[in-house]
N, C-alpha and C positions, 0 to 999 in steps of 0.2 A: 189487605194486600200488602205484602213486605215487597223492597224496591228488587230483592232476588230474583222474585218469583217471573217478574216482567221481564227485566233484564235477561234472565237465564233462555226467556223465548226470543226476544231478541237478537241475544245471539247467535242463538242457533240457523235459525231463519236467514241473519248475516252470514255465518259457515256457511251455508248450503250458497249462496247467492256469487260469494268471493270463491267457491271451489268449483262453481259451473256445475251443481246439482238442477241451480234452479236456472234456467235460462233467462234471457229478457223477455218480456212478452206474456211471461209462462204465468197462470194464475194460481194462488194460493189458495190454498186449504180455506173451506169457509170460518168464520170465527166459531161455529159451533164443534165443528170438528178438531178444531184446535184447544176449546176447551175439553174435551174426550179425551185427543192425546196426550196433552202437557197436565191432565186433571186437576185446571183451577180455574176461577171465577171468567167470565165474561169479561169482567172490568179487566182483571190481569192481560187479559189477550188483547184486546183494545188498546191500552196503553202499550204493549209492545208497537201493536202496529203502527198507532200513534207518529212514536218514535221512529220509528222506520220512514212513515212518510214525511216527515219534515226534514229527515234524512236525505231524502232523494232517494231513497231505495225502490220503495213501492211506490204505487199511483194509486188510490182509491177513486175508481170509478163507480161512478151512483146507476145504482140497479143489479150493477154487474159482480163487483167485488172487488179482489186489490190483484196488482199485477206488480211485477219484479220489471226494473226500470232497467234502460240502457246503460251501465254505470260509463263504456268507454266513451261511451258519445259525450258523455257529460265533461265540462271541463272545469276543474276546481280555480273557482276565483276568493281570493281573502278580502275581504271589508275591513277594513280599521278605521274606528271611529274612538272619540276622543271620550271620557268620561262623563261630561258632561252629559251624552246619552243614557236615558236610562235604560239599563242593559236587558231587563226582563222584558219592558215592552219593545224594543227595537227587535231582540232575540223574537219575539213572535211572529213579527211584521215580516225579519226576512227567512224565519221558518213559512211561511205561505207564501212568501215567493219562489224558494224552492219546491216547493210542492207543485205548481202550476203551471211549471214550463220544465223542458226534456234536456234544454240546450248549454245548460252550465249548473254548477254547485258553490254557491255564496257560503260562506266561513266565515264565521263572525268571531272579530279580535275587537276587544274593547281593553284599551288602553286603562292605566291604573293611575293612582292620583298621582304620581312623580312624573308621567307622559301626557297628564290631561293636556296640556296646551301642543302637545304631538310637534315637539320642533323636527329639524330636519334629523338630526344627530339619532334621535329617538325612532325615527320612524327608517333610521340607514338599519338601526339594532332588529329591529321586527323583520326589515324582507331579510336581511345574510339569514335570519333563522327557520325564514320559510321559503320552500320552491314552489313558489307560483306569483304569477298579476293579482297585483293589489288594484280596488277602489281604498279613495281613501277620503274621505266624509270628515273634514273640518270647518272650522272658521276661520282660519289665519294661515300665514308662511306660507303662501303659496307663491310668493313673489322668492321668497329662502328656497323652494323645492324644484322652481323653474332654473335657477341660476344653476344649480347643483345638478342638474339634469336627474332628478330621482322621480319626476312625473312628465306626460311627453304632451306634446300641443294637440289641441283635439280639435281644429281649425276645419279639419278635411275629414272628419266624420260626418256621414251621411244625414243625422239630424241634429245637427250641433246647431245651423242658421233656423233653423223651427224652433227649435227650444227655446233659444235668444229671442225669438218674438213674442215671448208666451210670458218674459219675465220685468219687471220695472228697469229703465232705465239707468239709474245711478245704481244698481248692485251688477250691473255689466264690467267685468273689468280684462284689459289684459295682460298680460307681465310679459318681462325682456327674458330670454332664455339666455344661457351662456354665450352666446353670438350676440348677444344684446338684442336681437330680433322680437317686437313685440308679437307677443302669438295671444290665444287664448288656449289657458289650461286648466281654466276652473270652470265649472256649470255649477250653480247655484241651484239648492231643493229648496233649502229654507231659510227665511229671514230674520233676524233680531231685532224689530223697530224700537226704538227711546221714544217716548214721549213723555208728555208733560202732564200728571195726575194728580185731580184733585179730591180731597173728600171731605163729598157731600154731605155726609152725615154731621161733620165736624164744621162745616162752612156754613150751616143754614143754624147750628144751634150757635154760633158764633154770629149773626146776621150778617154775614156777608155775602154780594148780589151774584149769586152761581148767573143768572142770567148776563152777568159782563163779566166773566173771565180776566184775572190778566192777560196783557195783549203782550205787553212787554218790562223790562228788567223794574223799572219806580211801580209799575201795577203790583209786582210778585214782593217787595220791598212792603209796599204799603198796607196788600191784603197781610203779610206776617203780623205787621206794625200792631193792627187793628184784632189781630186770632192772640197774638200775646199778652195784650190788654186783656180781653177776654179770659184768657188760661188762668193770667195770675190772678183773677177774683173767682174761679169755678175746680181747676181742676190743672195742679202744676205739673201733673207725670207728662201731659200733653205738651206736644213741641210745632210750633209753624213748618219749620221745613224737613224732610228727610234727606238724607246727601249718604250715599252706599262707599263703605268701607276707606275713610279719607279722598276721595275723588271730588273735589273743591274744584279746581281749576280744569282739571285735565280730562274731565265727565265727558264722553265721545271725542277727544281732543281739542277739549276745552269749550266753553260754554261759547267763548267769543267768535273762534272759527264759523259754529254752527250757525250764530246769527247774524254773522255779517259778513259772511260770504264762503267761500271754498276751499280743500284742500290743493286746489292747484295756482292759488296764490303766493306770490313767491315771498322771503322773509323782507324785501327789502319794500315791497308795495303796503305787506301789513302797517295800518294805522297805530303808531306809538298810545292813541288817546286813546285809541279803541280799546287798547288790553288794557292801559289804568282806569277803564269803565268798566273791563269784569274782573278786575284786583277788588276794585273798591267795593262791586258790586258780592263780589261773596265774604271781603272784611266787613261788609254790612251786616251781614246775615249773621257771619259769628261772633260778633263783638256785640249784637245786642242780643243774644243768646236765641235768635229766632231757629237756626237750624243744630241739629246732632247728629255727629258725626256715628255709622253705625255701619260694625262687620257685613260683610256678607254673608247670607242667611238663607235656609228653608226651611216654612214660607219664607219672604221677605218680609225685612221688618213694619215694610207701609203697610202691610196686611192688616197688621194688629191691633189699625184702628185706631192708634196714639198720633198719626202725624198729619197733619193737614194737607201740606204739601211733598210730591216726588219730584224732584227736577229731573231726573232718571229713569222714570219709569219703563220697565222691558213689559216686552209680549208673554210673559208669565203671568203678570200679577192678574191677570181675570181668572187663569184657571188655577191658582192660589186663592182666590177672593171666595170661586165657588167651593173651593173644598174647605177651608178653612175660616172663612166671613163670611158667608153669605145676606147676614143682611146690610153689608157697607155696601155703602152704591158710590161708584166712584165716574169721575169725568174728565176722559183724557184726552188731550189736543197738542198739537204741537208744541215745541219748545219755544215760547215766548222769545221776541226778536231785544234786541240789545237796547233798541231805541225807536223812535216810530219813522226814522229814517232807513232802518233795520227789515229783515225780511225773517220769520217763522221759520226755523228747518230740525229737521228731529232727524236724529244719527240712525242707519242704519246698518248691522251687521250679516254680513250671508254665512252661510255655512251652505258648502259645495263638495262637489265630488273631480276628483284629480288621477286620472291613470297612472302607476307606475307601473311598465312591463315587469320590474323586476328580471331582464335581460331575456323575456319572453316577448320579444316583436309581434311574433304570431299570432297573438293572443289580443291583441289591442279590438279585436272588434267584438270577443265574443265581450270582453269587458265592456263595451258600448252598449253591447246589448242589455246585461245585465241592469247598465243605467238607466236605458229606457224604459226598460220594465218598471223598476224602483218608479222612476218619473211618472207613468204611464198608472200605476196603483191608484185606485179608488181609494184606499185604506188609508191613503199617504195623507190626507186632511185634519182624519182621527188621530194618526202616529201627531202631527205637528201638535195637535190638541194637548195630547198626554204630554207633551215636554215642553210644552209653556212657548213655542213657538210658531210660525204662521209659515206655510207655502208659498214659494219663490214662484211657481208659477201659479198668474192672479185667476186661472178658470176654477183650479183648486182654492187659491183663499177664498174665492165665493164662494164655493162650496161649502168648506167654512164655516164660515158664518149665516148661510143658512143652517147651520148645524147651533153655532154658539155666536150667536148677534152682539155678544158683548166684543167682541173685534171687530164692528165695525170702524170704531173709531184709529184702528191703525190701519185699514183701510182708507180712512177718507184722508189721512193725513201721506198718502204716495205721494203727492208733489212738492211736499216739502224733505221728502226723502234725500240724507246725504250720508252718502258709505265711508265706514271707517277706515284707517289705516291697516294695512295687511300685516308689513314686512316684521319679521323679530325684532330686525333693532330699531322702527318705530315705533312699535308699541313696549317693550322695555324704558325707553327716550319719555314718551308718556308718562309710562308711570313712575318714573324717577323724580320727573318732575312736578308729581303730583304730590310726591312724597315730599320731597324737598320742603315745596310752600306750604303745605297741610303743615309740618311740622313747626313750623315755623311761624304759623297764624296761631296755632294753637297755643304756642309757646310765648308767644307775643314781644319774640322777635323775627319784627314783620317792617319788613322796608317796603314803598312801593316798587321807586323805582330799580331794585334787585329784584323784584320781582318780574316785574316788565321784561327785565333784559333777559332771564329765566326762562319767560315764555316765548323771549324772541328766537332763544337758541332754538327750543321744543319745535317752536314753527318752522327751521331751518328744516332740521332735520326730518321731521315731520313730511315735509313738502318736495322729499326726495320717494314718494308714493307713488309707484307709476300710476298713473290717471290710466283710464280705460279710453282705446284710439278707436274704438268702432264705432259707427258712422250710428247716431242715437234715432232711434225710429218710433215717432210717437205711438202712444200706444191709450185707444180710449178706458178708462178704466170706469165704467159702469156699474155702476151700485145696484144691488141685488134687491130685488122688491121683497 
């Protein structure tokens, strides 16, 4: 089958549909009659129609056949999503969502690597060149997109307060819109948990007591101490700690924020000791050569079975692990507290969905609907699956993890869940100053207290993140038998 041969029935079947030959409603020729008149294979006719139905065109109804859809009733909605999506699998997921409902047609824009982080500038370039309402499916700038009025409050959408109960607490947030009014403009599908990974395989031939975990910053310190010993008499390509693409200090907005307390702490209440306990605490690690510094990577490089320790680890590395290691068995628990005076907290990221009319008001609900649907998809556990991330609503992550048990452990660790910074210029701020000290540790010109005051600015600015004003409603999170 050459790709002409489909295409050429496809289009025609489209003539007929766009000239008002074939009406809505009207049914199509059976597939064998169409191999008679077009005289080619079965398969060629299939894949035409294929085509057509993820199109919106047709409806294949079981039993009956395929039927020519309402194209005016449909209303064309765009998707932009950011690169980090993989585009073949997402491409399927909302090909069957167009196929399954009458009421809109989703357009999938997948952003290219110079737009992957979709700032606002980049996403003003996409709607001038299209006419229609966007969904738009990111992780960040959505505090940058509220200000700019290019996404609208979705406050007084019909199941905007449902949704909100269906999702963990700390990835709830609102933003100030150009009135400064806090609204809510993001709904969250899916989450990016951090935790804290260890492995096993590496920890047991090294004898260290997988059964007491570090608890906190001298535990994590001492198990290296102890796995270094060990490498330099067996095996030196091996390293104690993994640390992703220079992010030393600034790992979820710094290691210290996560464990001793919150982003709505202001710069002037931050404890000075506190950040010379995680200065010290990672010139520990690289000055006695426990941790390596190492790009970002697919897989990631903990994969590979060389590192003992991830201070980072995202919700990928289990479905890294199974494609790529499957026999490393690893053990991931929250991000170890600073001190035992210290509390456990593992950073976590959403990636949500933001209306922009695109100066189509009218259209704001069929967009809603579109959402819910996406929301509402069985399939939506598996899509999280394939892209190394988990569902924002927890009926779906148990679903989950009935499917793949190795996430339970970013399950158990929701209550130590704490969301990152949204705005562009906090997380630029981030990583500036991530860069700054990295370079500067590795270069071994390294002051503390310059560094201190480095992370004091960071947390200034930092701490200019609108916090989320919605009234926080517990929510039992029950573990899946």
């Amino acid at each position: 089958m050459t790709k002409s041969v489909y295409r050429q029935i496809y289009k025609e079947i489209l003539g007929d549909v766009t000239a008002g030959r074939l009406s809505p409603g009207a049914k199509l020729s059976s597939e064998r009659n169409l191999c008679e008149k077009h005289k080619v294979s079965i398969t060629s006719v299939r894949k035409a129609l294929e085509l057509l139905c993820n199109e919106g065109i047709i409806e294949k109804r079981h039993g009956s056949g395929n039927y020519i859809k309402d194209l005016k009733s449909q209303k064309e909605i765009g998707l932009l999503v950011g690169s980090l999506f993989h585009k073949r699998v997402f491409s399927r997921f909302i090909e069957n969502i167009n196929s399954c409902q009458d009421g809109f047609k989703i357009k999938l824009f997948v952003a290219n690597a110079k737009m992957e982080r979709l700032d606002s500038f980049a996403i003003k370039q996409i709607l001038a060149k299209n006419n229609m309402p966007f969904l738009i499916l990111t992780d960040r700038n959505f505090s940058d997109m509220a200000k700019q009025e290019i996404i609208t409050p979705l406050d007084k959408l019909s199941f905007t307060a449902k949704f909100l109960d269906c999702i963990p607490d700390p990835i709830r947030s609102s933003f100030r819109g150009s009135d400064g009014v806090e609204r809510i403009f993001k709904l969250p599908v899916f989450m990016c948990p951090t935790v804290f990974a260890i492995n096993e395989n590496l920890a047991k031939k090294a004898g260290l007591p997988l059964e007491e975990p570090p608890q906190i910053w001298s535990d994590v310190l001492s198990w290296c101490k102890t796995f270094t010993k060990w490498r330099d008499k067996n095996d030196k390509t091996l390293f104690a700690a993994h640390l992703e693409g220079g992010k030393i200090f600034t790992t979820n907005l710094s290691y210290y924020l996560m464990a001793s307390g919150n982003f709505s702490s202001s710069c002037d209440e931050v404890d000075a000791e506190g950040m010379k306990e995680l200065v010290c605490f990672f010139s520990e690690l690289y000055e006695n050569g426990y941790a390596r510094n190492g790009e970002a990577s697919s897989p990631d490089a903990f994969v590979s079975g060389k590192y003992l320790l991830n201070l980072s680890a995202r919700s990928w590395i289990p479905t890294e692990m199974d494609k790529y290691n499957p026999s490393m068995k690893c053990m991931l628990l929250p991000m170890p507290a600073a001190n035992k005076m210290g509390s456990s907290k593992s950073a976590v990221g959403s990636i949500g969905f933001g209306i922009a009319p695109n100066g189509k008001m009218d259209n704001i609900e069929v967009c809603a609907k579109a959402m819910e649907t996406i929301f509402s998809s069985k399939a939506l556990p598996e899509l999280a699956y394939k892209m190394g991330i988990v569902p924002a609503n927890l009926a779906h992550f148990r679903d989950m993890i009935k499917l793949h048990p190795e996430f339970q452990p970013f399950y158990d660790t929701l209550p130590c869940y704490c969301q990152e910074p949204d705005s562009e210029k906090n997380t630029r701020i981030v990583h500036e100053t991530d860069y700054c000290l990295s370079r500067k540790l590795m270069l071994n010109d390294f002051d503390t207290d310059e560094a201190v005051d480095r992370i004091r600015q960071m947390i200034s600015h930092a701490c200019q993140f609108e916090k989320s004003s919605l009234t926080n409603i517990k929510i039992k999170h029950e573990v899946p038998a």
